[in-house]
N, C-alpha and C positions, 0 to 999 in steps of 0.2 A: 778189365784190362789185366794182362798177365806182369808176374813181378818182374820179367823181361822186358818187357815193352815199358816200363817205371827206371831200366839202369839209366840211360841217357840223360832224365833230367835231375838223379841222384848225382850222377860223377858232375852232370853241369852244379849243381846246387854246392855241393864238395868241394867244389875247386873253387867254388867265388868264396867260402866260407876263408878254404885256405889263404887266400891271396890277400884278402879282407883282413887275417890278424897279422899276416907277413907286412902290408901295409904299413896296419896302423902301428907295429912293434918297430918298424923303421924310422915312423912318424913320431914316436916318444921318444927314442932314442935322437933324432934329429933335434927335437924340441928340448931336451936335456941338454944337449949339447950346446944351442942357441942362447939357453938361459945362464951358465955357466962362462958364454964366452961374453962378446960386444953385442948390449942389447939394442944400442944403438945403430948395428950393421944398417948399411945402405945399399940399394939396387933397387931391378925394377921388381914389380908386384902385380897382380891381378887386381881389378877391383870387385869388394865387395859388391854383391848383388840382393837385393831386396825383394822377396815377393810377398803374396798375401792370398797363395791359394788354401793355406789352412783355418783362411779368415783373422788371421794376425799377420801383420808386419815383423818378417825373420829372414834372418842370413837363409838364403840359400840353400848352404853348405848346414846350416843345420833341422831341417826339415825332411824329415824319416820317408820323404817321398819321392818316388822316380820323378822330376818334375828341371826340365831346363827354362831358360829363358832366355831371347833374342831381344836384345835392348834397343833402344833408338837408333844410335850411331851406328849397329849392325843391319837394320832394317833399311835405314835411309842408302848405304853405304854398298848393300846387297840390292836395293832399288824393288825391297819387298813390299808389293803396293795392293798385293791382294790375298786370298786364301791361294791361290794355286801356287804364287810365286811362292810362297811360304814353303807349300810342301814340295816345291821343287831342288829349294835350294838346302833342307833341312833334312836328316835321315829317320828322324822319328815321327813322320805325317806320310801320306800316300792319300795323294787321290785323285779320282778319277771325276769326269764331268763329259756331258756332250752339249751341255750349253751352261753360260753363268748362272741359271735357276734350275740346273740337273746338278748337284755336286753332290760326291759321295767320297767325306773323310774318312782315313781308314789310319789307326793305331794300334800297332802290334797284334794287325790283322783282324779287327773286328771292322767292319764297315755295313753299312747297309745298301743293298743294292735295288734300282730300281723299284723303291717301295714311296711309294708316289702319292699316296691317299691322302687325303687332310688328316683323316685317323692314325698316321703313319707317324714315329718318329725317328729321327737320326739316330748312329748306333754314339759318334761324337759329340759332345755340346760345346757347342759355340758361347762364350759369355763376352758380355761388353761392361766392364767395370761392375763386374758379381753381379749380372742383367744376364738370363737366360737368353738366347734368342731362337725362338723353337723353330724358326724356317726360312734356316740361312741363307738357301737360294733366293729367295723371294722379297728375303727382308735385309740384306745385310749389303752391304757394295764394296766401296774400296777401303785401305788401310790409310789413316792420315792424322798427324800429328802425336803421334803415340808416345808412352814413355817404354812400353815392354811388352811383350805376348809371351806367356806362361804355356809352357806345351805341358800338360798334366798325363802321365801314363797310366794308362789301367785304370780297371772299373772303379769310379767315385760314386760309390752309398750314402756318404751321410752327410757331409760340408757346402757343396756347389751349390746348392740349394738345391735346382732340379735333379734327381738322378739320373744319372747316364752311367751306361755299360761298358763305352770303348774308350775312356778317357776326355780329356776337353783339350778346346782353345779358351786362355781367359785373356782378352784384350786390355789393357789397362791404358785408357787418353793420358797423356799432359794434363795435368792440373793448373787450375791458375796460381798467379803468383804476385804478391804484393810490389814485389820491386820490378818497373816498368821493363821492357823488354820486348823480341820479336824478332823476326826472320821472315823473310822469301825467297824462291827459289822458283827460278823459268829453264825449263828445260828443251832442250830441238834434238829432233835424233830420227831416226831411219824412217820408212814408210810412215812420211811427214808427219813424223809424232810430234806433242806441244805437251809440256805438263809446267802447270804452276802453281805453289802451293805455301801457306805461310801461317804465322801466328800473331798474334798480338797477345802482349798480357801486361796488369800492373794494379794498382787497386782504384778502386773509386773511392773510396774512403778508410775512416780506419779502420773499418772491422768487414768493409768487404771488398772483394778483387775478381777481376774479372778474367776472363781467357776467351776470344775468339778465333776460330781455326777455320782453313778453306783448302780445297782443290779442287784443280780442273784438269781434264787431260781429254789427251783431242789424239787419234790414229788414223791413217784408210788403214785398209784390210792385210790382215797376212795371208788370206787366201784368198780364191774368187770364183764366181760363178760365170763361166765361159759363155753360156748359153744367155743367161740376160745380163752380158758385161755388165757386173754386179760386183763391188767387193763384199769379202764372207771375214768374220771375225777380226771388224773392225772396232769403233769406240768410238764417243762421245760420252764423258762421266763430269757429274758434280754432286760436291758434298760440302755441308760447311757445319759447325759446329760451335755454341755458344753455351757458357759454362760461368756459375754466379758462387764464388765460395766467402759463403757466411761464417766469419770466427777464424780464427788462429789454430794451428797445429797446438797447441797448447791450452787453450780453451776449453771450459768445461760443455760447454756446447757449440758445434760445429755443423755445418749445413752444403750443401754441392746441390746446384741446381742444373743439370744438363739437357739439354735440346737439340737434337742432329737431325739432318737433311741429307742425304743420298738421292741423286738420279744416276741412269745410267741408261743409252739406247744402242744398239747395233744391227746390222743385217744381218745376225746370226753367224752360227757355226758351220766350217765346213765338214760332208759328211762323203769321203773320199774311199769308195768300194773297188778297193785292190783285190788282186787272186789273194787267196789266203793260204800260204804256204807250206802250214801246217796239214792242209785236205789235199789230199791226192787229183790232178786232174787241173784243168783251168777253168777258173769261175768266167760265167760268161758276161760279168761287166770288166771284170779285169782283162779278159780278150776284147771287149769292144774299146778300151781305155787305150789298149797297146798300139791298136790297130787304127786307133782316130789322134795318136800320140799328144794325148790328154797328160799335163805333168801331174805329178802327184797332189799336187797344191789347187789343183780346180776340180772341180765340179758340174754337173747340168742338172740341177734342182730347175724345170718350168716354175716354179713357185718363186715368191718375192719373200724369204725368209726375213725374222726379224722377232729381236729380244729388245724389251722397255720395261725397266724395276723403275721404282720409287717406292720409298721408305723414309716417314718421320718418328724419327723417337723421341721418348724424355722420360727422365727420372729423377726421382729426389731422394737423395739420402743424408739422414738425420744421426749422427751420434754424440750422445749423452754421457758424459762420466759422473754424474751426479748421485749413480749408485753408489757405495762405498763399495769398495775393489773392485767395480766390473765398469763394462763399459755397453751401455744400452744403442745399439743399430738397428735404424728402420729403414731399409730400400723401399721405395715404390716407383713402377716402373709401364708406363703405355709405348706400345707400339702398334701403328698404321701403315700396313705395306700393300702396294699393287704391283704384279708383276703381268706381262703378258709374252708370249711367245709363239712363234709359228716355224715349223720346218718337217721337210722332205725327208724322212727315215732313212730312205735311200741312198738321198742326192743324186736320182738320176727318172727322169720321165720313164714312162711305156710307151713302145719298149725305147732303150734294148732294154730297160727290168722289165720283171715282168709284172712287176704293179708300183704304180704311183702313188705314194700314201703322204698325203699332206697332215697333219698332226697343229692344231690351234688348242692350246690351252690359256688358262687364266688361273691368277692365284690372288686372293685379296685376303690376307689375315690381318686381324686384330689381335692384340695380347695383352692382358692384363697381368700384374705381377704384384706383388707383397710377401716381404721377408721380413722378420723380426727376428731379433738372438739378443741376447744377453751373455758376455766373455767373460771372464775373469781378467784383471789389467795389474792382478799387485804379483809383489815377488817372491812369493809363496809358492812351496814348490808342490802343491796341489794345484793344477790347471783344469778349468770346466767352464763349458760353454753348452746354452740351450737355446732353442727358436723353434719356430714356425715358417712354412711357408705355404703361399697357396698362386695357384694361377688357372687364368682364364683364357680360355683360345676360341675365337669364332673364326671358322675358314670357309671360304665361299671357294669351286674350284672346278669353275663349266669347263668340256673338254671336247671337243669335234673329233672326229676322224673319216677323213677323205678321200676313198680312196678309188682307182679306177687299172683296171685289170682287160686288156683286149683281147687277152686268149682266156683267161679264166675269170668267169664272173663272178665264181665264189669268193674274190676278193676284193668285188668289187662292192661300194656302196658309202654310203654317208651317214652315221650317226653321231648322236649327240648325248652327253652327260652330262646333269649337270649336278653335282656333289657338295653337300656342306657338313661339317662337324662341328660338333662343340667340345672343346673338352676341358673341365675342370682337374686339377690337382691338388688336392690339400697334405701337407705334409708335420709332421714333428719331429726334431732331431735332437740330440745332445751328445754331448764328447766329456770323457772325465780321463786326467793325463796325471800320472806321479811322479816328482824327480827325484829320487832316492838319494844325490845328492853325492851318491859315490861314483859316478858314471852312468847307471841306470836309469832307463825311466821306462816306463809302460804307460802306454795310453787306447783306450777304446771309446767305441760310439756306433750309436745303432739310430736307424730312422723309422720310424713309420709312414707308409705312404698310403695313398687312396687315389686310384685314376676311373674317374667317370667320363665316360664318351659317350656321343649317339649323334646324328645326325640323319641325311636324309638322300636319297638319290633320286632322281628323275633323270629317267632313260628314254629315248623316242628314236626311233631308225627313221631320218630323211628320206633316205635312197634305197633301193636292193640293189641297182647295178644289172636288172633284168633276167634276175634266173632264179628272183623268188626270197629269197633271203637275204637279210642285210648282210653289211661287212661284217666280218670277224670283227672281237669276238661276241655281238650280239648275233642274235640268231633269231632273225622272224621276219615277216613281208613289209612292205612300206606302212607306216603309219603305226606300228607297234611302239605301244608307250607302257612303261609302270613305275610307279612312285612307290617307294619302300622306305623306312623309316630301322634303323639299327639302333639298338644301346645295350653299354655294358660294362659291367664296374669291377677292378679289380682290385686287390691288397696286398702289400706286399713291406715287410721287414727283411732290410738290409743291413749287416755290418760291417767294423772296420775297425781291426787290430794292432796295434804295433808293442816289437820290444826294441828297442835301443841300447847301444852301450859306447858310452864318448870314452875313448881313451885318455885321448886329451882336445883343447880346441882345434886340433887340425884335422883329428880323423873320429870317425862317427861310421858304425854300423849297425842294420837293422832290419831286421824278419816281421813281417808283415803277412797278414791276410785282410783282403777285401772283397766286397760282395757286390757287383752294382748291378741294374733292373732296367730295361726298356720297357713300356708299356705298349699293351698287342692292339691290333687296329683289325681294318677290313679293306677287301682285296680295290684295287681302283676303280678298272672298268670292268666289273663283272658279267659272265654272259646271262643271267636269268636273274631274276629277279628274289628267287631261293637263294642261288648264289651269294648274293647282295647282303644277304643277314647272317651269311657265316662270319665268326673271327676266327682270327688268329690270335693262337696267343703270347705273354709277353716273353722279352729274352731275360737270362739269367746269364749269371758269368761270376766265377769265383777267381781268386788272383792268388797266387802264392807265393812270393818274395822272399829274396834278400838280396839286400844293397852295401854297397861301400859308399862314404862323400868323403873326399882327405883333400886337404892342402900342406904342401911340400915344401922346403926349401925355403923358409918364411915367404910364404903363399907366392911363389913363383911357379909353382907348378901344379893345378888342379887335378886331380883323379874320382872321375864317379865312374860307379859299376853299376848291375843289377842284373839278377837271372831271376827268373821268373818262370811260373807255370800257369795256366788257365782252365780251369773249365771252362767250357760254354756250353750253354742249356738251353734247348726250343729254340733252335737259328731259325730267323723269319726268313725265309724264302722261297723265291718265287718257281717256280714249274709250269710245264707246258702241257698243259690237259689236251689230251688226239682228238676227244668227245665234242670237243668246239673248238680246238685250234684257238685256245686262249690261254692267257698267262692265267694261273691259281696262286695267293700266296699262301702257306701252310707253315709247321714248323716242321724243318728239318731233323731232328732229333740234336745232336753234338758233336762238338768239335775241339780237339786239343791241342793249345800253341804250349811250344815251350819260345825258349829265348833269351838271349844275352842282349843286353848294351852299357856300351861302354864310352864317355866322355875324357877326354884328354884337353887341357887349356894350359899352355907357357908362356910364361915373361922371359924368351930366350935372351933377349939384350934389353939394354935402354929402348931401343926402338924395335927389336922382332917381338913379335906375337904370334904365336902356333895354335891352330883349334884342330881335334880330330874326331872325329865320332862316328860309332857304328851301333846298325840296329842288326840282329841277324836272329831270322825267325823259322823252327819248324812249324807249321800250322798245317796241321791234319785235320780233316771230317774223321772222324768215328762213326759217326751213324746218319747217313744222309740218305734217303731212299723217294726221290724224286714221284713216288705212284704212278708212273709212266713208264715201268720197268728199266730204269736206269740206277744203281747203286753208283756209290763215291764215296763211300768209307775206304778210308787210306788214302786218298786224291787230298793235292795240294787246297788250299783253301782259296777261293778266285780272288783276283785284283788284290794278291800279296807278295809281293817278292821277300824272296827268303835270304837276303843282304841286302843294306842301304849304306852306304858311308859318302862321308862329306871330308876335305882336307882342308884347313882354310889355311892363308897367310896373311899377317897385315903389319907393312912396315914405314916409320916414321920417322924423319930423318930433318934438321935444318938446312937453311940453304941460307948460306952467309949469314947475317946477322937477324934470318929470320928466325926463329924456334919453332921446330916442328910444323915445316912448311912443307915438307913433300909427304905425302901420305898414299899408300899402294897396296892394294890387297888385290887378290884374286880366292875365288873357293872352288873348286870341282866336288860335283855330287853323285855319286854313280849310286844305281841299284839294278839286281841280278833281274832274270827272265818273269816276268808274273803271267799265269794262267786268266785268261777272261773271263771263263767259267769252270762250274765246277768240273765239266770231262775233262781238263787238261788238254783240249787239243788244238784249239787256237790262243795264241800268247803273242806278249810284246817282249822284243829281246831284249837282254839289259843293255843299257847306255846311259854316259856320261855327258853332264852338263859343266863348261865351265865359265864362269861370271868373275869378271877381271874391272879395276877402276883405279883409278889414279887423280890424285886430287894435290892442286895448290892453294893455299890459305895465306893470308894478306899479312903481312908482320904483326897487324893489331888481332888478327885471328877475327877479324869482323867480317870480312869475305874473300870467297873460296869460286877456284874454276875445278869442277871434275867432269874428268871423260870417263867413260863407263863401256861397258859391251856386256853384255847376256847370251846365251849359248854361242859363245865365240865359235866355236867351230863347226855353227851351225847343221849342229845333228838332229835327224829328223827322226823325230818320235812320239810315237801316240798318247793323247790322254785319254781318249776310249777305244775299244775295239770289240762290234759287233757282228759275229758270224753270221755268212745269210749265204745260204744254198753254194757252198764254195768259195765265194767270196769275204773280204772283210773289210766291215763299213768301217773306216778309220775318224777319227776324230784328233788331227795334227796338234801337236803343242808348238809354241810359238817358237820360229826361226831365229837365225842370226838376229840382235837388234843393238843398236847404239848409238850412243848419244852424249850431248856436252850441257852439265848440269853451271845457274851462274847463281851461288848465293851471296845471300846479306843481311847480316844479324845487328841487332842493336840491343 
């Protein structure tokens, strides 16, 4: 890379340095001035925020890491009930899905696409109370009774326990609580939705307390299939949760016993094939659409689509202060998930496509988990923390495909796979941090990792379809079978830098490098049986920071920054082999984001509150070379928009001798145009969602009516979008919706 092609993310890097000490020399100077005057001054304030993805309990505002948080009363409020909603309504997540066990998170543009294998993993990690969950689609469902979800930016090496390259979700439940208490809430709203949802907590004796949690939610469809009057991306979900906490926050030993329950069934996804605007010419399902004045909202899949997850978890974590100055934590963690799914690629028979591909899959993981660490708890301004961790993954993951072709038989036929992996993880980490006491501190940490995989494929072709050959992309006559058997082990040392410098308690700045690791798999449905034993190998991604976190105006006014740079190294992705007309996954060679985001939060009155935030990203391939004689070094990076911002309001007000009885927020979330794939030539345009709610609370504040609406102005826009010979297979996100929430707390 030329020192040219290096000025842009200097002058970015430059300016946040500048702005950073302009900041925080505002921020001393304000804080001088605070101490000087009435230290008792009164207004409104922000509150404190608590997270614990450094594996300690810390402000926020003091933690050297790009890392936001969406609290309870945001999530309920925003009527954030799942992964999608999340990165809908938020500008530091993106992602895409063509059904709830296809999801692909994407964070300051690392995402994984379409890599599907048991041996595969997300470029994101998903955690559920410091709980890895390695296959979100299959194993994870809705959001419910939470205290906060921690959005972590940029590759984590050494802390999350598992390593992940694109950043995480860390979900944090409700805890129980000694002193009795509870809530429920029934909800009625559009396309006869039901949701109801609650807690209970209090203790069972003196030394332990309990917490049980539930929901249900009930929809028809926001789309439909015309052809077998069918609703498409409907719902019926349940989850509940039971949670045993041994000992006192104070206690030299402490114990959390949790247990959850997810179901969830639907008629699947609609998969709605418009012209695609961006190809010259009219696709010929998008003229048969026009021409049979099909709305954009339906579909003719001849197939009976349909999604059904179930997922039980549980874990138990154990900490001990019994060491002198540290504090001993053991997680252990099982999960048992089954997911099943079936649909139309298409969504439309043959003809008018010109092949019908029915697609049945299955996914049944197990997970085992164990984390140990050992922290440092005194006030010594030497901090170190060390552990271990290891995990287990058995994934079983049969897979049909269906397909039938009346002018071309080459695509036509019926085969089957059926795939399983294992894959072990053993890891060692530690962290050592100094606080010099003057403002400064420096802290590093490095992991060692180890990922053994192997598993097993049996392939058999059902069908050829009558011209000799099965379906793509296997290749041979009816009755063609082989069993093949893969493994392979890789190593890998990762780290994780920081310097810090606190001006004073309000403002904090900090230069950072990180390293984080995916680990490489093997391609899904491969066409031969050679095929079958190639890998791929694992991702790399280095990170290079620096941040601002300030509070303003005795904390009425929050300020974080961060620019940043990336490597990335060996991008897993997938290509289209002409030799058999099948997906290959390989490594791409690399790819470079740069990036700014920037956070805004005000306590404008007693009752306004302001939230702003933007993500805004270059992200280039540098060296992408598809083997199919397609190049895309210089090409945007796919399924990334290069601006995301959110605007929120939320205002509080009494109503006679109520206090803070009307409560009103609205947020709008836009992001710019994102590319599908790597050519750049089919794309979703950018569009804005706005989520609006209004809420009254009972003088005793024990119960509350809100009204709510979601894409108010019902804009219609895609969560996937697949090219196919002209056309684009759309994948709608959900329309106008709303509804009147009735709670009650005790």
């Amino acid at each position: 890379m030329s020192v040219q092609d290096r000025k842009p993310g200097a002058i970015a890097w430059a300016s946040l340095i500048g702005l950073s000490i302009s900041t925080a020399s505002i921020t001393t100077a304000l804080g001088a001035d605070a101490s000087a005057g009435d230290t008792a001054a009164t207004g409104p304030s922000l509150e404190e925020v608590v997270v614990t993805a450094q594996k300690r309990e810390e402000r926020l505002q003091d933690v050297p890491v790009a890392i936001s948080a969406v609290g309870a009363d945001a999530l309920i409020a925003n009527r954030v009930t799942d992964l999608y909603t999340l990165a809908a309504s938020v500008p530091w997540v993106n992602m895409t899905q063509d059904s709830a066990v296809s999801q692909q998170l994407n964070i300051r543009g690392i995402v994984s696409v379409k890599l599907n294998d048991a041996s595969a993993e997300p470029s994101v990690g998903l955690f559920v109370d410091e709980v890895y969950v390695s296959r979100m689609g299959s194993a994870f469902t809705d959001f419910f009774d939470l205290d906060r979800i921690e959005v972590i930016r940029g590759p984590q090496g050494v802390l999350l326990g598992k390593n992940v390259v694109g950043g995480a979700l860390s979900i944090i439940t409700a805890k129980p609580n000694y002193t009795p208490g509870g809530a429920a809430t029934v909800s009625y709203g559009n396309h006869d939705s039901f949701m109801a949802n609650g807690h209970l907590t209090g203790g069972l004796s003196e030394n332990v307390a309990a917490r049980f949690a539930f929901q249900v939610r009930d929809r028809s469809g926001y789309n439909r299939n015309v052809l077998l009057n069918r609703d498409l991306d409907d719902l019926e979900s349940y989850q509940a949760r039971a949670q045993l906490q041994f000992g006192h926050p104070d206690d030299e030993l402490r114990a959390l016993l949790s247990v959850e329950y997810g179901k969830d069934e639907s008629n699947g996804t609609i998969r709605s094939a418009i012209d695609d605007p961006a190809v010259a010419g009219i696709g010929s399902l998008g003229a048969f659409r026009a021409a049979n004045g099909l709305g954009k909202r339906e579909d003719m899949s001849p197939e009976a689509e349909y999604v059904k997850r179930r997922s039980i978890g549980a874990s138990f974590r154990v900490d001990w202060d019994g060491i002198p100055n540290a504090t001993l934590t053991s997680i252990s963690a099982y999960r048992d998930s089954k997911a099943e799914w079936g649909y139309n690629q298409i969504g439309f028979d043959n003809p008018p496509s010109i092949v019908d591909t029915f697609v049945f899959q299955t996914e049944t993981p197990q997970t085992f988990s164990q984390e140990v660490r050992l922290a440092s708890n005194s006030d010594s301004p030497l901090e170190w923390l060390v552990g271990a961790y290891y995990q287990n993954d058995d994934i079983d993951r049969p897979y049909q495909h269906n397909a039938h072709a009346t002018a071309l038989a080459v695509f036509s036929g019926h085969s089957f796979y059926n795939a399983s992996a294992k894959i072990e993880t053993a890891a060692a980490f530690g962290q050592l941090g100094y606080d010099f006491q003057n403002g400064w501190k420096v802290t590093g940490g490095v992991r060692y990792l180890n990922d053994d995989k192997s598993g097993t494929k049996d392939v058999t072709c059902l069908d050829d379809g009558g011209d000799g050959s099965c379906v793509t992309p296997l290749r041979g006559p009816v009755g063609t079978h082989w069993n093949v058997s893969y493994g392979e082990s890789w190593d890998a040392v990762t780290g994780q830098g920081n310097v810090e410098y606190r001006f004073n308690d309000s403002a904090l700045v900090y230069a950072s490098i990180a390293q984080g690791y995916k680990g490489g798999g093997w391609d899904f449905i491969p066409p031969t049986p050679e095929a079958a034993q190639i890998s791929f190998d694992p991702e790399k991604v280095t990170n290079y920071e620096v941040g601002l976190k300030s509070d303003l105006f005795n904390q009425r006014l929050r300020v974080n920054t961060a620019v940043f740079e990336m490597d990335y190294k060996d991008l897993q992705a997938q290509r289209t082999d002409l030799t058999c007309l099948c997906l290959i996954t390989s490594n791409a060679g690399s790819a470079r984001i740069r990036g700014v985001e920037f956070e805004l939060e005000a306590a404008a009155t007693d009752g306004l509150t302001i939230n702003a935030a933007l993500t805004a990203l270059d992200p280039i391939y540098e060296d992408y070379d598809d083997r199919a004689g397609h190049i895309y070094d210089g090409k945007t990076m796919q399924r990334t928009p290069k601006f995301k911002y959110n605007l929120g309001l939320a205002y509080a007000t009494s109503v006679g001798s109520w206090s803070d009885a009307l409560e009103a927020r609205v947020n709008y979330t836009h992001q710019s145009k994102m590319y599908w794939a790597p050519d750049n030539i089919s794309f979703e345009p950018g569009y804005g969602l706005i989520d609006a709610s209004v809420r009254l609370n009972g003088p005793s504040q024990n119960w509350a009516v809100t009204l709510w609406g979601k894409n108010i102005t019902d804009e219609l826009y895609s969560q996937l979008g697949l090219p196919f010979l002209g056309d684009l297979v759309e994948v709608w996100g959900p329309p106008r919706t709303y509804g009147v929430d009735f709670t009650y707390s005790f």
